[in-house]
Every structure is written in structure tokens, then in C-alpha cells.
N, C-alpha and C positions, 0 to 999 in steps of 0.2 A: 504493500500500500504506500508505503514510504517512498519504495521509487516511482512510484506512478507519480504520485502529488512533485517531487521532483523533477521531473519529467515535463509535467505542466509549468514550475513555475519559470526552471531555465528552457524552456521550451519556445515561451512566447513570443511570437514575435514582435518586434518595435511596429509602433503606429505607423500605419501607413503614412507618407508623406504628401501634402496637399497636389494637385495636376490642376491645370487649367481642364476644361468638360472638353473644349474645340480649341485649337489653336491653329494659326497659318503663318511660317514665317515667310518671307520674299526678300530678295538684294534688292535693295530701295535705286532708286532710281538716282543715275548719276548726276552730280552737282554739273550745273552749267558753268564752264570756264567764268571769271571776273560775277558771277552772282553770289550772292548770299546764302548760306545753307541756314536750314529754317530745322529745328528739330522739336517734336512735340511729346508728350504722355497726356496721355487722356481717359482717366478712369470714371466709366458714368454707369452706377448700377453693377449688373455683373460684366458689361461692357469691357475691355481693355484695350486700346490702342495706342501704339509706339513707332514713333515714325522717325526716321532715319539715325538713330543712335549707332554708335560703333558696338560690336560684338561689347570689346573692352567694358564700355558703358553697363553693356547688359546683365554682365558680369559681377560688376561693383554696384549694382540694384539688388541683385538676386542674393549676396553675401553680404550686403550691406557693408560694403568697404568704400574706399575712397580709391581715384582712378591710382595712383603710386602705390598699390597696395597688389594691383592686378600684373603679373609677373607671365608674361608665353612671349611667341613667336610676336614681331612687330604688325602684321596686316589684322591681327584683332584691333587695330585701334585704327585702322584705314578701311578696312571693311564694314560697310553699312547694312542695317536690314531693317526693314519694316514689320512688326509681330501685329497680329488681331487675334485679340482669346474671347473665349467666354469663361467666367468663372463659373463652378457650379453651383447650384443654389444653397444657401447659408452661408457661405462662405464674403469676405469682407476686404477690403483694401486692404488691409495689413495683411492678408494670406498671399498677395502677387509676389513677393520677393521667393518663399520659399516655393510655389508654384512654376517662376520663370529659371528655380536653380532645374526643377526636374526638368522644365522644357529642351534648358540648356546639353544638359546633363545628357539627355537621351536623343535631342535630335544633331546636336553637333558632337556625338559620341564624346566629350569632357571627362577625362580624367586631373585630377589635381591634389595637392598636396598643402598642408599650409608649413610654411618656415618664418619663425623669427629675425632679423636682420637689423644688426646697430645701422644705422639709416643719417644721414643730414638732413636735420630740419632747420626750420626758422621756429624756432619758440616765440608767439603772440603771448607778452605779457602787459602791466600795467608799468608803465613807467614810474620814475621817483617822480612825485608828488601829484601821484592819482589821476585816474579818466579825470577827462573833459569834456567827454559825452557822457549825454545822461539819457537813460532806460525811457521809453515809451511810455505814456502811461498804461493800465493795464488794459481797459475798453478799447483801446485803440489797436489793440493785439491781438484780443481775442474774441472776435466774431464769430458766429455760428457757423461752425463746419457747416460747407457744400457738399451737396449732395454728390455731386460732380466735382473730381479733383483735376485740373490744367497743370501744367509746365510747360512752355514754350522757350526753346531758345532761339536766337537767330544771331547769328556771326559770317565777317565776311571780313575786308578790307578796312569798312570802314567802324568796324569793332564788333562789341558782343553788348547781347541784351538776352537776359533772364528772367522769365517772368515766373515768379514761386509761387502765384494766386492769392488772395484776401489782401491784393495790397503791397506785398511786398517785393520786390525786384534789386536787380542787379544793372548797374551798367556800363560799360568799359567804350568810352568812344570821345572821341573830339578832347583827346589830351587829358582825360579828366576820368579819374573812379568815383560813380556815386552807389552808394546803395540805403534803401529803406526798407524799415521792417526786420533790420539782420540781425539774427543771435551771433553771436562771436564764434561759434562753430561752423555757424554757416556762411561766413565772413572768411574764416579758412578755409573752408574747404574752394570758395569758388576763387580765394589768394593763388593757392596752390596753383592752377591752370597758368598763373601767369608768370610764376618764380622758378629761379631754377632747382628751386627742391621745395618738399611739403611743407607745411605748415602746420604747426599746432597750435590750438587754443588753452591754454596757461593762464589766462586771464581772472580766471572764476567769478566774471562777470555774468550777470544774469540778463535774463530781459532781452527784449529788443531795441535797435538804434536806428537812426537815422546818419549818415554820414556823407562827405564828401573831399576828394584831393582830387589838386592841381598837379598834374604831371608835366616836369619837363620833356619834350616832344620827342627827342632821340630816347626816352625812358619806355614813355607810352609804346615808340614801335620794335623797341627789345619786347615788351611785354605780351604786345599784340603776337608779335612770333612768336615765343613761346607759346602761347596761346595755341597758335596753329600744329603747331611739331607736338601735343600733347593732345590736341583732337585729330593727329594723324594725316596733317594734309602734309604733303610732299611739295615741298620747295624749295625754287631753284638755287644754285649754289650761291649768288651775290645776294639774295636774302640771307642766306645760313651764315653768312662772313659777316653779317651786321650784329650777331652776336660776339664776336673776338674781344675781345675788353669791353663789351657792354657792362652798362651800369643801373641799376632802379633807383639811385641815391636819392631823385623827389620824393620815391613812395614812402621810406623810410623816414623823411622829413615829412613829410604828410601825416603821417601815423603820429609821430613826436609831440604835433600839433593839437594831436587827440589824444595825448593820456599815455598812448602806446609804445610798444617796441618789438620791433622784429630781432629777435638774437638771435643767432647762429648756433646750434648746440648738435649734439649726436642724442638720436634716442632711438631704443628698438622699437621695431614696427611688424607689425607682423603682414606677411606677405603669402597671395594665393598664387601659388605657381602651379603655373600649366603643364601637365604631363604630356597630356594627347590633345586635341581637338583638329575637329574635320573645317574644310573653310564652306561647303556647303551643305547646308541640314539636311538631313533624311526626309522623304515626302512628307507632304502636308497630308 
């Protein structure tokens, strides 16, 4: 009797893990030379639609990591695709991350591993003698979740715009970083795109902000590149030579301005590395 119950208890199998009901992934259609690429999520209902993110992207949704975090082969982050799911019914916006791991998992055959890795960061902390921004008030932050959740992003030449929905956005364009509505995490992570290493928030700031810096112009188009080389566009060599002693020394002075400080530090980070993946998914 003893090994029966035994039996059962190391027996059992772990829970099933969440699937979308339908899914169809597609290679998104290619960006027009000198236009803007336009990238969206759109969760409405059991709805889901994802329109031109990189694999990379897909990736650090589905594990909830940050794109420096996502470690394979370079064309996951130059590779585009379009996904449409249905979720199944009960199931909720917070079930699509682990949903899009099995998507991933199964239709782009993904194998992966995770490793720890001492890493260069920029440490986002409070400089001596305190922020100089001050937290939202709290009504102004927290409106009634939408039924319906948006992200749109759009970037091109002449920069980048992020729209997080309820208000609050990102904008990287005409010399100048603004952002509204930003927690300091979220502040990093969308720094990160434009630095030459990650960014951490160290702050233990709360709340959300409002902000703005003036960038000097040879800073802004260091930035802007990186920007590009981290969303996987491929450019030509006298663009990639305008990084050689590039510098972001206004953002730094920007930051200064606000309370803050970008420091230079080593810290581990923990990284999903890519064993296997296929570059196109198994039928829809």
C-alpha cells in the first residue's frame, strides 16, 4: 500500500503549462528602405496580436527578461514576425508570457539554458543631495485598467516613440529624451536601448515621473545608433564608425540635473542562452 501511495505522490505530474487555444505566427513584412518601422501588442479580450517585434523581443516577453538578458545567434534580433492567438477561455493577460514561452518553445523548436554572468552596467542611482523630480501624484497614475491593453512603438531616423497606454510614453527625437508616467524601472529598461551597456535601477525611488533632457546632437545620434544595432537593423559601415570615441556626456549631465546618476559598476545578471532555435516556425 505504501508503494502505491508512493507511487502517486512522486508520480505526479507538474501542471500543465498555459498554450494559446489558436495561434499563427508569419515573417512580418519587410520595413521599407528610409521609413519608419511601426511595432504594436494589442491584447483585447482573449484577442492577442503582435506585430513586427524581433524573435529577440518575443523572447524577453515570454521570460520576462530585458533584451541584454536574451543571449543566441545575432538574426533573432533582425528577424521579424507577426503572432495572432486566441487565448482560451478563463485564462487573463498575465497568462500571455508563459503561453508565448510554449509557443516559442514548440514552434521555433527553442532549446535554452539560463547562466549567471558578472555583466557592465550603468547603476541608476540618487545622487548627493537627493531627486529633483518629484513622484506623480497618485490619481494621476492610476486609472482604471482597460479592458484593452496597446503598446505601440514607432522608430526610424528620425527617433523613437513609445506608447505604454493610460498616458504614459517614451520619446527619443529632435535632440531631446522626454518621458511621462515613468517608474525608474521603466526608465531603465527603455535607457538601456540606447547605452552601451544595461542599466539598473538603484534608485528605490517609487512612483511615477515626468521628465525631460536636452541632448547635445553628436550624443542624440550615438544614441539613436545604438538604438538601431540593439533593434537589429544593419548599418552601413560610416554609420558604425560614428560610434569610435562616441560620447552621451549630455545624458549624464541631464540626469545630474534630476537628482540622478548613471555609475559605471559590474553586476551579475542573469542570462537566457540559446541552445537550439529554428529561424522559421513549424506550421500554423
Amino acid at each position: 500500500m505504501s508503494v502505491v501511495a508512493a507511487a502517486v505522490v512522486w508520480g505526479q505530474a507538474a501542471p500543465a503549462r498555459q498554450e494559446f487555444e489558436v495561434a499563427s505566427i508569419r515573417p512580418a513584412a519587410p520595413a521599407v528602405a528610409g521609413s519608419d518601422v511601426r511595432i504594436g501588442l494589442h491584447v483585447d479580450g482573449a484577442q492577442v496580436r503582435c506585430a513586427q517585434f524581433s524573435l529577440s523581443d518575443y523572447i524577453g516577453m515570454a521570460y520576462k527578461v530585458k533584451n541584454y538578458q536574451v543571449s543566441g545567434p545575432d538574426w533573432i534580433k533582425a528577424e521579424r514576425y507577426d503572432i495572432n492567438a486566441k487565448m482560451p477561455e478563463g485564462t487573463k493577460g498575465e497568462d500571455v508570457p508563459e503561453m508565448l514561452q510554449m509557443l516559442i518553445e514548440k514552434r521555433f523548436q527553442m532549446k535554452l539554458h539560463h547562466e549567471s554572468k558578472p555583466y557592465p552596467v550603468y547603476a541608476l542611482v540618487v545622487a548627493k543631495g537627493g531627486a529633483k523630480i518629484t513622484p506623480l501624484p497618485e490619481e494621476a497614475t492610476d486609472a482604471d485598467e482597460p479592458k484593452a491593453a496597446d503598446v505601440a512603438v514607432t522608430g526610424g531616423r528620425n527617433g523613437v516613440s513609445l506608447n505604454l497606454g493610460k498616458g504614459s510614453f517614451f520619446n527619443f527625437a529632435d535632440n531631446k529624451l522626454q518621458g511621462k508616467k515613468l517608474t525608474m524601472v521603466a526608465l531603465c529598461d527603455l535607457l538601456a536601448r540606447f547605452m552601451d551597456r544595461p542599466v539598473v535601477d538603484m534608485t528605490d525611488l517609487k512612483g511615477r515621473y515626468d521628465l525631460s533632457i536636452e541632448l547635445a546632437p553628436e550624443d542624440y545620434r550615438t544614441m539613436l545608433i545604438r538604438s538601431a544595432i540593439a533593434a537589429g537593423v544593419t548599418l552601413p559601415p560610416e554609420a558604425l564608425r560614428l560610434l569610435d570615441g562616441a560620447s552621451d556626456s549630455s545624458l549624464h549631465t541631464g540626469m545630474q540635473a534630476l537628482g540622478l546618476r548613471l555609475e559605471p559598476r559590474k553586476a551579475p545578471i542573469d542570462v537566457l542562452v540559446i541552445d537550439h532555435i529554428e529561424k522559421m516556425p513549424t506550421e500554423n
